[in-house]
N, C-alpha and C positions, 0 to 999 in steps of 0.2 A: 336146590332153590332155598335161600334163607328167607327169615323178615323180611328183612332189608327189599329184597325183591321183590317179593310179593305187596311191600307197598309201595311200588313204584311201576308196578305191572296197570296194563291197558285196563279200566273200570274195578279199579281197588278202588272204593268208599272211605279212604282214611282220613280223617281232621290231623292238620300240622298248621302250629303254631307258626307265624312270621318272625322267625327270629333263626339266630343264628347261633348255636345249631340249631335246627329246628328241633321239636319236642313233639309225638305224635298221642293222640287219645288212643290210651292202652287198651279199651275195649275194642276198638275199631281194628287192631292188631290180634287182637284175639281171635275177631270173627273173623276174620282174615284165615287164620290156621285153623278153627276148630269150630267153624260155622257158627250157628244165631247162637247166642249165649248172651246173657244179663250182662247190667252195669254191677251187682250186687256181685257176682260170679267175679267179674274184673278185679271189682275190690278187694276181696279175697284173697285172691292169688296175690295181688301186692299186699297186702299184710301180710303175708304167710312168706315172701320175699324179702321184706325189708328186716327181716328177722333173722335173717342169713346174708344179708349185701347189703354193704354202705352207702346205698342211698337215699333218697331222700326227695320223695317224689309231691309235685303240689298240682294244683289243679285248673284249670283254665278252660275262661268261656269262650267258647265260640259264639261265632256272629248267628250263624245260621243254626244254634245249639237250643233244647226244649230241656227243662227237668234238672237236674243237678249237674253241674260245670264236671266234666271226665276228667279224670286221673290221667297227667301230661308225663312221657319219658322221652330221655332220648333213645334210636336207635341201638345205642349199646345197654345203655338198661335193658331194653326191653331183650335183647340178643339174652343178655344175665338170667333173666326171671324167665324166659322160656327156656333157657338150659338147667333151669333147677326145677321147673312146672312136673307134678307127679301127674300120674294117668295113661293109659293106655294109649289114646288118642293123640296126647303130647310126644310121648315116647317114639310115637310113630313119625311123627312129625319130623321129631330130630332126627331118625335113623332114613328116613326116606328124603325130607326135604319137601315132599307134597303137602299140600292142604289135608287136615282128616275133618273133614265136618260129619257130625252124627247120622248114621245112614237112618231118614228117616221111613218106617215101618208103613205100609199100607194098609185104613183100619178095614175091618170086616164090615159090612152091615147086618144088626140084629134085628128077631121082630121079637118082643114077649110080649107077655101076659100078667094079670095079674089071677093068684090061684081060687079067686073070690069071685070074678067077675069076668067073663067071656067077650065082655061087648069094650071091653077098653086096651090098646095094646098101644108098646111103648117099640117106637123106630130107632136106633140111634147107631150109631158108631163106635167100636174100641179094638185094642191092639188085643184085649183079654176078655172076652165076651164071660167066660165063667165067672171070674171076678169080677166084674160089675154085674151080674146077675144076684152073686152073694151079699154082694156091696148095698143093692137096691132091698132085699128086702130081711138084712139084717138085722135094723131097729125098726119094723113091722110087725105086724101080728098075722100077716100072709105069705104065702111061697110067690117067687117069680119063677117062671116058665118059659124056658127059650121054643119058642116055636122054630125057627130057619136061622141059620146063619148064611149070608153069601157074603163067599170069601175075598176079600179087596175089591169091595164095593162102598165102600164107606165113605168115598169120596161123594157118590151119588143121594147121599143124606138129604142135603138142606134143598137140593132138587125136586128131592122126594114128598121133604115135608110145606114143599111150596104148590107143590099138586095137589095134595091132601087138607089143604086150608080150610075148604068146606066142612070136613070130619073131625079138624079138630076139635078136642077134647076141651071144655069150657066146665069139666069140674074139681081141679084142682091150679095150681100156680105153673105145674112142669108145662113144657114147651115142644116135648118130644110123645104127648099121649095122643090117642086118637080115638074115636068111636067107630071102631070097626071090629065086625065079631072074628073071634078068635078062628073060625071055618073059613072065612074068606083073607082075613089077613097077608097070608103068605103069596095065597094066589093074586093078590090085588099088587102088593110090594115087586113080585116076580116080575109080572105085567110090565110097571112102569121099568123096572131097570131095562127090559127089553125095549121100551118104547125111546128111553133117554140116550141106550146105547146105538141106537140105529139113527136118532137123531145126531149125534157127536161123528158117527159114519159118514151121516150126510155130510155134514159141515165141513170134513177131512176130506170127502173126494170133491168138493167144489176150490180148494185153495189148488187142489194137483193141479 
């Protein structure tokens, strides 16, 4: 399966110009082969193309179009600039003929602390919990402290911090602190994912 197909396949999202040939917005081709990716990412690769192939690409508004008018090709342009496109993902592309969209990663849910203060802890989500732990308190004058991590729960976050509304933390600007002591934190955090995952339970055995 080329471009070509894939933009003409059942629910492609691709803008084509009315005209003949028609001319397709290069980003929408992109995401097409290599999932959600910028217009900025778009651009890119075509200047990094036109620098190697004679063409000569302009740009066109759509009707139903927000933000800056997308980079217009035809068909075989775009066949050109994905046969010279570097990267793993691309490469895969050409040799399989599949879509490679970025496998996206399932975050953890974290709880910390701050190493000053027991009654305030921080919920959040990441792919790198250690790294944002050093990230958080490396222009500080305190240590952060991971209390739990549960592993590809991260999704359960803003669930989390919508039960805890009452506790939040009303003494700095973050959005993800809470007033809860560092003793009960984890067992409070643990609670809810039990409580949300038996709810999401329910809701699955009533569509069977």
């Amino acid at each position: 399966m080329g471009v070509s197909d894939l933009a003409i396949a059942p629910g492609a999202d691709v803008r084509v110009t009315p005209e003949e040939p028609p001319r397709y917005a290069f980003v929408d081709l992109m995401r097409l082969v290599l999932g959600d990716i910028s217009q900025s990412h778009a651009s890119a690769v075509i200047s990094r193309a036109k620098k190697r192939l004679d063409i000569d690409l302009g740009r066109y508004r759509f009707s139903n179009g927000s933000g800056p008018a997308p980079m217009v090709c035809t068909m075989k342009e775009a066949e050109q600039i994905f046969a010279l496109m570097g990267g793993t993902r691309a490469g895969a592309f050409r040799a399989t003929g599949e879509p490679q969209p970025k496998k996206q990663l399932m975050e953890d849910l974290y709880v910390m602390r701050y190493s000053i203060d027991e009654s305030a802890v921080k919920i959040g989500g990441s792919n790198k919990t250690e790294s944002r732990r050093r990230a958080l308190q490396a222009s500080h004058n305190f240590w952060m402290q991971t209390l739990a991590v549960f592993p590809k729960k991260g999704y359960l976050e803003p669930k989390i911090h919508q039960k805890l509304q009452a506790v939040l933390s009303g003494r700095g600007a973050g959005v993800e602190w809470f007033d809860i002591h560092a003793s009960h934190a984890v067992g409070v955090v643990s609670m809810l994912i039990q409580e949300l995952e038996a709810a999401e339970e329910a809701e699955a055995a009533k569509k069977d």
